[in-house]
C-alpha positions as CSV (number, residue, x, y, z in Angstrom):
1,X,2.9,-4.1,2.9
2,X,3.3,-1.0,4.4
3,X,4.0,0.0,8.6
4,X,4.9,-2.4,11.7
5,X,4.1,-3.3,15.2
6,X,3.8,0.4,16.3
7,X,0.1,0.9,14.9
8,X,-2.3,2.5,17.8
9,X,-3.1,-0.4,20.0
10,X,-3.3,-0.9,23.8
11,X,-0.7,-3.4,23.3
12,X,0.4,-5.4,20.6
13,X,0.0,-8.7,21.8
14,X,-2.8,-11.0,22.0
15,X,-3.2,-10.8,25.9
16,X,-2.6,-8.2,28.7
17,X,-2.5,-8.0,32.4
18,X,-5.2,-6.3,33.5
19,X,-5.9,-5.4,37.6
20,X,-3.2,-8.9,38.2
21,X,-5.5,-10.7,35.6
22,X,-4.9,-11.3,31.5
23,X,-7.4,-10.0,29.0
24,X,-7.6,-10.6,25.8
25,X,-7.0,-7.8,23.0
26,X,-9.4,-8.0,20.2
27,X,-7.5,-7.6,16.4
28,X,-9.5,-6.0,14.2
29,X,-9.0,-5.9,9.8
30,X,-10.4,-2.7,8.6
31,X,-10.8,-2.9,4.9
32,X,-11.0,0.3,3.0
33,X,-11.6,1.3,-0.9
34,X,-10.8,4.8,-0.6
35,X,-10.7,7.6,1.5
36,X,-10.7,6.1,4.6
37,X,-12.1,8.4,7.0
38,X,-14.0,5.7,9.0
39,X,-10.6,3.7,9.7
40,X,-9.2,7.3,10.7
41,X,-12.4,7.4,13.4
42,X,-11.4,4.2,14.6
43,X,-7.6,5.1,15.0
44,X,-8.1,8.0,16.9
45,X,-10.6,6.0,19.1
46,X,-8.0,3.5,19.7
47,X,-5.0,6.0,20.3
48,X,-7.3,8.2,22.6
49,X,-8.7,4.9,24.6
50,X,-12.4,5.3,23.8
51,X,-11.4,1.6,22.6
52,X,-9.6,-0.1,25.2
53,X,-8.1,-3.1,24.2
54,X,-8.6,-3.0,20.4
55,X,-5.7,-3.0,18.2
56,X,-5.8,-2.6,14.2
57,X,-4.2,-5.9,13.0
58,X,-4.1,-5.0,9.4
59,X,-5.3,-2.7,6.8
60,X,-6.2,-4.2,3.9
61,X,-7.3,-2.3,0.7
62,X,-8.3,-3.5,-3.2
63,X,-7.2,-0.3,-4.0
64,X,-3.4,0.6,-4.5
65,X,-4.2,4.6,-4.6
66,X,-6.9,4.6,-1.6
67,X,-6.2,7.7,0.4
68,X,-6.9,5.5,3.1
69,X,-3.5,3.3,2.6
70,X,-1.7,6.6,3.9
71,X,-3.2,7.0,6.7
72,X,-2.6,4.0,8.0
73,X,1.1,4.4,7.1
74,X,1.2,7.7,9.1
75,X,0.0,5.1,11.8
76,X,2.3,3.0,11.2
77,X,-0.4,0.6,10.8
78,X,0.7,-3.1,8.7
79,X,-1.0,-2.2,5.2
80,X,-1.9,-4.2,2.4
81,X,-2.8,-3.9,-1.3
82,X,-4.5,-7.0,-2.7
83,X,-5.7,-6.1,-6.2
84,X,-9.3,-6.5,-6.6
85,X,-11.6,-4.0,-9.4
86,X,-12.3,-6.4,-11.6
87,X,-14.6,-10.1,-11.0
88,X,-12.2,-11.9,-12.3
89,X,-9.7,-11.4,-9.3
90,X,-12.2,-12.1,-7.0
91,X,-11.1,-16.1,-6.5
92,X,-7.2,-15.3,-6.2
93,X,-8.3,-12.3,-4.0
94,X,-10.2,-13.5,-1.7
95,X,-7.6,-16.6,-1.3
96,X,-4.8,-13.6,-0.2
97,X,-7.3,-12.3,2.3
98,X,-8.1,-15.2,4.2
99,X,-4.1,-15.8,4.1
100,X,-3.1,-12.5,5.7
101,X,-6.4,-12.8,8.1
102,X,-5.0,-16.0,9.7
103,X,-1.3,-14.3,9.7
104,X,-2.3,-11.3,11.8
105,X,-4.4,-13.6,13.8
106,X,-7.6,-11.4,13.6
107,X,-10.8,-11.5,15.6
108,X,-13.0,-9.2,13.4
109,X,-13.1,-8.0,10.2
110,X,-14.3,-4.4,9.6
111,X,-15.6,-3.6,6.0
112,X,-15.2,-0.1,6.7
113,X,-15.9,1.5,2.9
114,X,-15.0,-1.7,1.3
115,X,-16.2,-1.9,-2.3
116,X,-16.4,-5.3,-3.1
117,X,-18.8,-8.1,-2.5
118,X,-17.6,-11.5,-0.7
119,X,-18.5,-14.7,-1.9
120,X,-20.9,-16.8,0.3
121,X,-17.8,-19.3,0.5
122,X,-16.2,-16.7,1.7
123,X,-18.1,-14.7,4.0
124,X,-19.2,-18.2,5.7
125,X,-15.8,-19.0,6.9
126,X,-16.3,-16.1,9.2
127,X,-19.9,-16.3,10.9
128,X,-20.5,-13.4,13.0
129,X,-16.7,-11.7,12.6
130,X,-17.4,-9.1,9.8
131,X,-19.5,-6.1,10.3
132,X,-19.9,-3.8,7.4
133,X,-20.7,0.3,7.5
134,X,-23.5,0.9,5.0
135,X,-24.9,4.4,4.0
136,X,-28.6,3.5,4.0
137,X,-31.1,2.6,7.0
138,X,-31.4,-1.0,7.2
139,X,-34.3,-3.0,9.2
140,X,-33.7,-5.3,11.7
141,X,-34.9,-8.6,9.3
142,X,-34.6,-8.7,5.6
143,X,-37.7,-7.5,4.2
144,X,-37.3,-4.1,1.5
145,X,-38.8,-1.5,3.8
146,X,-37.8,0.1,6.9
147,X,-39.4,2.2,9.3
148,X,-38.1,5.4,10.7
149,X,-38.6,6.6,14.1
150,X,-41.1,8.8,12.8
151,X,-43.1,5.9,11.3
152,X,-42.4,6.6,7.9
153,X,-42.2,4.0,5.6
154,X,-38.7,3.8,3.6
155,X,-37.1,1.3,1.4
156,X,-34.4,-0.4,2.6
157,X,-31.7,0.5,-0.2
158,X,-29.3,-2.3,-0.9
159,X,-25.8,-2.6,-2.5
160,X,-23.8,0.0,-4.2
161,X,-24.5,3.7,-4.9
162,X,-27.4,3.9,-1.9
163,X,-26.8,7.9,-0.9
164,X,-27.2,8.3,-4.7
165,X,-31.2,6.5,-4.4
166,X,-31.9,7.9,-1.3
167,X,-31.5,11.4,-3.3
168,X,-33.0,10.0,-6.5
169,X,-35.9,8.7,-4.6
170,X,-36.8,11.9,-3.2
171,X,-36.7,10.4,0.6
172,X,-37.4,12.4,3.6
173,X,-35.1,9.8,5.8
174,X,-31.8,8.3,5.4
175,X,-29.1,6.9,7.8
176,X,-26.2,4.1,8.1
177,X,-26.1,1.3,9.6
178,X,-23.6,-1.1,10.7
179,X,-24.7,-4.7,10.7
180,X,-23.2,-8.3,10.1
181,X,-22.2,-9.6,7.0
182,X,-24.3,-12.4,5.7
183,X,-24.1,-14.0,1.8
184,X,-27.1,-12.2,1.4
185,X,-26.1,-8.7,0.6
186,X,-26.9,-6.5,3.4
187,X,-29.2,-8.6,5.3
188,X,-27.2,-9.5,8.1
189,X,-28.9,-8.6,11.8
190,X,-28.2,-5.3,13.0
191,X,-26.1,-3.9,14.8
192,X,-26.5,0.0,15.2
193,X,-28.0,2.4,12.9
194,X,-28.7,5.9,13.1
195,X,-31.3,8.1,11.1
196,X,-30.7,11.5,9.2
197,X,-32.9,14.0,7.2
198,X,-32.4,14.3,3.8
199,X,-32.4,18.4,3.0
200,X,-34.0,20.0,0.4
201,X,-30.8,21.6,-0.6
202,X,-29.1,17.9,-0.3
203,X,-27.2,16.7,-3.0
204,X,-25.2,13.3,-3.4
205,X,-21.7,14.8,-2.3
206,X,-23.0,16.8,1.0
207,X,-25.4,14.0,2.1
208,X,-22.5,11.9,1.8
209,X,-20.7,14.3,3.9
210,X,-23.6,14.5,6.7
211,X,-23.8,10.4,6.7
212,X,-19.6,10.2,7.4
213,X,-20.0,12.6,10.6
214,X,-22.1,9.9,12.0
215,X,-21.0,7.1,10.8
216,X,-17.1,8.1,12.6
217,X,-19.4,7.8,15.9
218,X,-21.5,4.8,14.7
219,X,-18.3,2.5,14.0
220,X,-16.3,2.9,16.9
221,X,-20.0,2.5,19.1
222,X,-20.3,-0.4,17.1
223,X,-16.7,-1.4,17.8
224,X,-17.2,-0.9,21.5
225,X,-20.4,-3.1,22.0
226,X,-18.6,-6.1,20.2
227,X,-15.5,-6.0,22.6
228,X,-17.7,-5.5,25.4
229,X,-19.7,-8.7,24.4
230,X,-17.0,-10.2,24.1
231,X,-15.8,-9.0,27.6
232,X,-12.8,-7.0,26.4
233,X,-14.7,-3.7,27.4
234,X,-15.8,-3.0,31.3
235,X,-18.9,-1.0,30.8
């Protein structure tokens, strides 16, 4: 574990006064498997005050060289290594994770370039508390096509290696889109998505790089609306 209690926050306890009245802080995890810009968008939301009265609890990556572990230590934000590449960790890692979740008492968990898949067991413990960041347009139910705001007709890409498709594919159209977690993979209602053209010139590194510039703005949106639904935010 790596950091302490200074990591951006408005405060670092559960409750605040606010105008002579508490409000609650929501905790967010942010789980990362590499590079970790999007937790770096949401850190500099946090310690600018776009997001009022949302703290990172914990950091938590299945990766012990993720770039994104170091940032958060530049933070000072509590980090976390729990070992996870292969399936057969899965059981004894997902066991850790829910431990550490209920230690740094969190309200929502942020899949935020997280590599790995959650078990159903899993994933159902926490209904409507983890929203993932995923590099494809997604539609608002579950069935394998989505429509752009064009009207063009796309499919929705699923799972791993998605910018990688989209370019394979030959696609006009491709986005991100943060939505819950569900044990279906990537089904979960939406949340926010937003759309991007796919250039002729486009390859799998610089489409990648396109998608990230958005995405820093669709998490911490994405971040936003949850606290304000849960009435942490004044609009």
């Amino acid at each position: 574990m790596i950091g302490n209690k200074d990591c951006p926050a408005e405060n670092n306890f559960k409750s605040q006064p606010t105008n002579g009245h508490m409000q609650s802080v929501l905790r967010i995890a942010v789980m990362i498997s590499g590079n970790g810009s999007n937790l770096q968008a949401l850190i500099d939301a946090i310690e600018s005050k776009q997001l009022a009265n949302v703290e990172i609890a914990v950091v938590i990556s299945n990766r012990a060289d993720a770039h994104g572990l170091q940032r958060a230590l530049r933070h000072q934000c509590p980090s976390i290594y729990i070992p996870w590449t292969r399936k057969t960790q899965q059981q004894d890692a997902e066991a850790k994770i829910r431990q550490i979740l209920k230690i740094f008492d969190v309200d929502l968990i942020i899949l935020a370039g997280w590599l790995r898949i959650f078990s159903p067991g899993f994933i159902e413990q926490y209904p409507q508390r983890i929203i993932n960041l995923h590099p494809a347009l997604l539609p608002d139910n579950s069935t394998d096509t989505y429509v752009t705001a064009n009207g063009a007709v796309i499919p929705a890409l699923r799972g791993l290696h998605v910018v990688r498709q989209a370019i394979e594919a030959d696609l006009p159209i491709t986005g991100s889109t943060v939505h819950y977690v569900v044990p279906e993979v990537d089904a979960g209602p939406v949340i926010a998505r937003v759309e991007i053209p796919i250039l002729p010139n486009d390859t799998e590194d610089t489409l990648h790089e396109r998608l990230k510039e958005l995405e820093h703005q669709l998490i911490v949106e994405a971040v936003r609306d949850y606290a304000k639904q849960a009435k942490l935010i004044v609009p």
